[in-house]
N, C-alpha and C positions, 0 to 999 in steps of 0.2 A: 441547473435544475436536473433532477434524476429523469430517467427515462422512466416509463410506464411497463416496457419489453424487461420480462425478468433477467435474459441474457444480458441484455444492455445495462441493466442496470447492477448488477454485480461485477459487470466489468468496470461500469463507473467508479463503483466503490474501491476497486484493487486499486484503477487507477489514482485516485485520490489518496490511500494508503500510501503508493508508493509517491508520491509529488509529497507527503509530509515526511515521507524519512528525507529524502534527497533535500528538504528546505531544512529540516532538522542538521543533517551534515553539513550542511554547507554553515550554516550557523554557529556549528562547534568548531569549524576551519574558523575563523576572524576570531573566534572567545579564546585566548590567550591562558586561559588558567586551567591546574591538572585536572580539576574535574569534568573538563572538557571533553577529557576520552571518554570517559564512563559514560556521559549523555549521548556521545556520537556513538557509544558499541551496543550501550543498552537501549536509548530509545532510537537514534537513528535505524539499529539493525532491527530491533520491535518492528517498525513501523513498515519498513522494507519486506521483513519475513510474510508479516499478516497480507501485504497486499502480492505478497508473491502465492504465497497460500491462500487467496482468497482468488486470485486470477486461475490458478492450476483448479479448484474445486469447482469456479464457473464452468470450465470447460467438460472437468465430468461427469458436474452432473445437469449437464444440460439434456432437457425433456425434449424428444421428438414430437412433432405435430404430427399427427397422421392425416394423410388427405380427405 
């Protein structure tokens, strides 16, 4: 379940981003045939990038609360 905390919850989503490339890769390690690379470089590195890039964009543009 997403958090409510905007921070929190963008960092969910990177991380969930990244747990689907890394389940993706690992998927195209056991699939035996050539188009295995293409899914492991194209959607495994997709899915990897976006949650890398959405982890990096959590972080800058996270809003300060003022006291």
């Amino acid at each position: 379940m997403l958090s409510t905390d905007t921070m929190e919850r963008r960092l969910q989503v990177s991380g969930i981003l990244l747990l689907l490339g890394i389940v993706v890769e690992i998927l195209c390690i056991v699939w035996t045939r050539p188009i295995a690379f293409i899914v492991f470089v194209a959607v495994g590195g997709l899915f990897l990038a976006l949650g890398v890039l959405a982890y990096l964009m959590a972080l800058v543009s996270r809003h300060h609360s003022e006291p």
